[in-house]
C-alpha positions as a Markdown table, in Angstrom:
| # | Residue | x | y | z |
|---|---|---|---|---|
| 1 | Unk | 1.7 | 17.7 | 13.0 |
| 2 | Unk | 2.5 | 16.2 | 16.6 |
| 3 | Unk | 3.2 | 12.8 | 16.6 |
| 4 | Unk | 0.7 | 10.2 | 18.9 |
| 5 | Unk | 2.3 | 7.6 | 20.3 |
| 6 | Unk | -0.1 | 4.9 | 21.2 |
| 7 | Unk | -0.3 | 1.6 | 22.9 |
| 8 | Unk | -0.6 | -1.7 | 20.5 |
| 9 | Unk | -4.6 | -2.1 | 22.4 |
| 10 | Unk | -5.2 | 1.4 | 21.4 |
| 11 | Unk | -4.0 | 0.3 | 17.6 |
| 12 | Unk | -5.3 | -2.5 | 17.7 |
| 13 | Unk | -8.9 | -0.8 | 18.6 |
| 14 | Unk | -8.3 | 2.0 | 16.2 |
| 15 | Unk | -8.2 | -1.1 | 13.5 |
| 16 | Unk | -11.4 | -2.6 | 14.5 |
| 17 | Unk | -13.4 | 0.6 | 14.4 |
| 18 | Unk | -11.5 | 1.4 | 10.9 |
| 19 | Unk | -12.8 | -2.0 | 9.9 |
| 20 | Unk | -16.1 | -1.0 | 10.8 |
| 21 | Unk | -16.0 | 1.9 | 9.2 |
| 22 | Unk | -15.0 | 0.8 | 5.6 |
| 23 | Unk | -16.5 | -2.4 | 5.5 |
| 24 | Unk | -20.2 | -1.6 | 7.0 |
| 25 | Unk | -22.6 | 0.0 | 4.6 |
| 26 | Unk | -24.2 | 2.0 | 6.8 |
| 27 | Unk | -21.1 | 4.2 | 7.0 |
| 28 | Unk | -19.1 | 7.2 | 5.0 |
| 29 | Unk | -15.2 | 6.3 | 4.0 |
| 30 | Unk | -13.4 | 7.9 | 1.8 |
| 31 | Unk | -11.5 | 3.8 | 1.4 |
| 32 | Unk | -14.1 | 2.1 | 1.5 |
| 33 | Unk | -14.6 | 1.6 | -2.8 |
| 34 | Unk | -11.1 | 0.8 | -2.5 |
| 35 | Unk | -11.5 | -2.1 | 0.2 |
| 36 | Unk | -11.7 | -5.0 | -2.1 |
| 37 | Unk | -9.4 | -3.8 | -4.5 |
| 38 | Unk | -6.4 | -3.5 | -2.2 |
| 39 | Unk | -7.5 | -7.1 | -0.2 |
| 40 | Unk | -7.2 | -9.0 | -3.9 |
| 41 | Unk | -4.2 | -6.9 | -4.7 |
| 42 | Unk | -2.3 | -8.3 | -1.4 |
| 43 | Unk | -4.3 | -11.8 | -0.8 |
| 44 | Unk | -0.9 | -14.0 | -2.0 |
| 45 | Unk | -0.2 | -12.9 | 1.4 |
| 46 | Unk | -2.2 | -15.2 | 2.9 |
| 47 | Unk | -0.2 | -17.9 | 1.1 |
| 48 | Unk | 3.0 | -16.6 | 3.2 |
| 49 | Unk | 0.9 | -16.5 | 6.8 |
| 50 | Unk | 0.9 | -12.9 | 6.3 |
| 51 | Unk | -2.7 | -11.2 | 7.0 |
| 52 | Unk | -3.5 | -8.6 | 4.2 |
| 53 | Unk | -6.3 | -7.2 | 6.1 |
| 54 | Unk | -4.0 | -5.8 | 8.6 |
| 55 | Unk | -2.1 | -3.6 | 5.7 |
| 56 | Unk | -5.4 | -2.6 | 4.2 |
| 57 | Unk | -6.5 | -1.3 | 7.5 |
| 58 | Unk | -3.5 | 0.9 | 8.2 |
| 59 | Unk | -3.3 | 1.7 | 4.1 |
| 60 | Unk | -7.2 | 2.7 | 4.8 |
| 61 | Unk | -6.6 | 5.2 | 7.0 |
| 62 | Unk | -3.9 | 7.3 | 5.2 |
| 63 | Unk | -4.8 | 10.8 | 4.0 |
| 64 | Unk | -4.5 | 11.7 | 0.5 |
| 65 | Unk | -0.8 | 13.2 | 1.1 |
| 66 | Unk | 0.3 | 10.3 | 2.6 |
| 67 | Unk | -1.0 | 8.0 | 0.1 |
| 68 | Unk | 1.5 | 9.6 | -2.3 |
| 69 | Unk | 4.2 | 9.6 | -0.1 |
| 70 | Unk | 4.0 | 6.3 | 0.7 |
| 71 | Unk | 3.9 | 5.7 | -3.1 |
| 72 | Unk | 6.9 | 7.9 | -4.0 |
| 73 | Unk | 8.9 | 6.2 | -0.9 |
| 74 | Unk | 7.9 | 2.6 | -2.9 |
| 75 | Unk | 9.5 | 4.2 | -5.8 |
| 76 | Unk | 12.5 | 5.4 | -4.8 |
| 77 | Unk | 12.6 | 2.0 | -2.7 |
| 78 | Unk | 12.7 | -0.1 | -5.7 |
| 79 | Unk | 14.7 | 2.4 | -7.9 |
| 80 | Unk | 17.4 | 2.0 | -4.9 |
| 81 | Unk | 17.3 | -1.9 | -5.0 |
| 82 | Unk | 17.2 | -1.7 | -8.6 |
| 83 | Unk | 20.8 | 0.0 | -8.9 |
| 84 | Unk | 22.5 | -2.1 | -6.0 |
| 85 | Unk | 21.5 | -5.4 | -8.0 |
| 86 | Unk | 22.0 | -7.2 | -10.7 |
| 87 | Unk | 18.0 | -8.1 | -10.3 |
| 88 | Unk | 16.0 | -9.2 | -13.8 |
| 89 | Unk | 13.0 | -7.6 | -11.7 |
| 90 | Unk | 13.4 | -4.2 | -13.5 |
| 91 | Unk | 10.1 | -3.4 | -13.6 |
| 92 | Unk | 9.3 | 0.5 | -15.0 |
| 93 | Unk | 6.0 | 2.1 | -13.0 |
| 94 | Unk | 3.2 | 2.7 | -14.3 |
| 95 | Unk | 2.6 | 6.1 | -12.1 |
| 96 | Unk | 6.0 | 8.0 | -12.3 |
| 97 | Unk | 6.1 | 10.9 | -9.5 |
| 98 | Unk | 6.0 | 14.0 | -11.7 |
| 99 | Unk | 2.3 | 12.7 | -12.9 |
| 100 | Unk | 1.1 | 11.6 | -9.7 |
| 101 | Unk | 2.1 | 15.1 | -7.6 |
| 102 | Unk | -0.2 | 16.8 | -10.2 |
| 103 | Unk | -3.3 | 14.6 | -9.2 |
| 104 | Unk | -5.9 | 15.7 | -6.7 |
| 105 | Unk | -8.3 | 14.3 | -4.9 |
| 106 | Unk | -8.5 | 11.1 | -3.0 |
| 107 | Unk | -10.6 | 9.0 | -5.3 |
| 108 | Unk | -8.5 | 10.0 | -8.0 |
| 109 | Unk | -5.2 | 9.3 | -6.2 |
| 110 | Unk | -6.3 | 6.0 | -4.6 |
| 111 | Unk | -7.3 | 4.4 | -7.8 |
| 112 | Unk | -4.2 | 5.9 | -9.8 |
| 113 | Unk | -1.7 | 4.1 | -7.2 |
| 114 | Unk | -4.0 | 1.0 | -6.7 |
| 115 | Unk | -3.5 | 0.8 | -10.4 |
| 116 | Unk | -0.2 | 0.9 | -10.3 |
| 117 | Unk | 0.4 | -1.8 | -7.9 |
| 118 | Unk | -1.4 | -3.8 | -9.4 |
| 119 | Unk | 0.6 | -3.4 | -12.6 |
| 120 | Unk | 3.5 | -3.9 | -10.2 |
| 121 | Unk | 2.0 | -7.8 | -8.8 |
| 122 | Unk | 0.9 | -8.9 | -12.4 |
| 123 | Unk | 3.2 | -11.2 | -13.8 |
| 124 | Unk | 3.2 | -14.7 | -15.3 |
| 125 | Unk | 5.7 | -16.1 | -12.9 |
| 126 | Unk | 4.6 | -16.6 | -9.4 |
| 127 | Unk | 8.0 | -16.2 | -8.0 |
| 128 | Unk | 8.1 | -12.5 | -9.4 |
| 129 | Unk | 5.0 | -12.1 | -7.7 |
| 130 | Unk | 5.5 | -13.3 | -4.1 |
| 131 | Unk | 9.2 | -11.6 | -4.4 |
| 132 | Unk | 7.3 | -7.7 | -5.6 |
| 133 | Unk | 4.6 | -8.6 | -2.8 |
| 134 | Unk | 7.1 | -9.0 | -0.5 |
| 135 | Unk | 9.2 | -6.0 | -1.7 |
| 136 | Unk | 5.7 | -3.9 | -1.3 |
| 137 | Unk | 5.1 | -4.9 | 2.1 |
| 138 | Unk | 8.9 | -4.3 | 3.2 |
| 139 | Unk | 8.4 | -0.9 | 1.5 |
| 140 | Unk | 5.4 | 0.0 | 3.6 |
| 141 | Unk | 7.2 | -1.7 | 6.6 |
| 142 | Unk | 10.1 | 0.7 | 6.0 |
| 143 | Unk | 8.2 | 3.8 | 5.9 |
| 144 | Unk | 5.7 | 3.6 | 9.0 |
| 145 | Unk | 9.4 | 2.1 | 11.1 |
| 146 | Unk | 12.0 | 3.2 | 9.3 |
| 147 | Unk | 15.5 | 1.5 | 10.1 |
């Protein structure tokens, strides 16, 4: 696959028709049962001055392959930090790899990981919360640009 490169008003317009697309019910997409979901999931966001609507618009436009390896790069993400700290965040998945490479299908895959994420933000303490949201969002961050 050849890689697009395109300018931030051709994003940004690729956004708003995406947003059209999921959120109008006059039209097909394959996301848009999983709109709501995902918006809830990362709405603490908006308590930081971070937008989740922009991360469910690029999340609701991967394909079913990159869904999973966007999942599998969280994983090994927080397995990484997990080993280079001391962290009391050791929080086990849900949704380990070998179980979620078997699954087909986008609906199925969508709502496995969406589970599993939200297993990941659940937690009694707020500050475990906001620091996994904000380990998420790195995590996606990282594998769009990676450094």
């Amino acid at each position: 696959m050849v890689q697009q490169h395109i300018s931030s008003s051709q994003f940004a317009d690729i956004m708003i028709q995406r947003k059209y697309d999921i959120v109008m019910p006059d039209t097909e997409h394959p996301f848009k049962d999983y709109y709501t979901t995902l918006l809830e999931l990362l709405q603490p966001l908006e308590d930081m001055n971070l937008s989740p609507s922009h991360y469910v618009m690029i999340l609701g436009g991967l394909s079913t392959q990159t869904w999973k390896n966007l999942y599998r790069h969280i994983i090994i993400k927080w397995v990484q930090f997990l080993q280079s700290t001391k962290s009391e965040n050791n929080y086990k998945w849900t949704l380990d790899w070998s179980t979620l490479s078997k699954l087909e299908g986008y609906p199925i895959i969508v709502s496995a990981i969406l589970d599993s994420l939200r297993s990941f933000l659940t937690s009694k303490n707020p500050d475990t919360v906001n620091f996994r949201l904000l380990f998420l969002v790195n995590s996606v961050q990282n594998y769009f640009i990676p450094v």
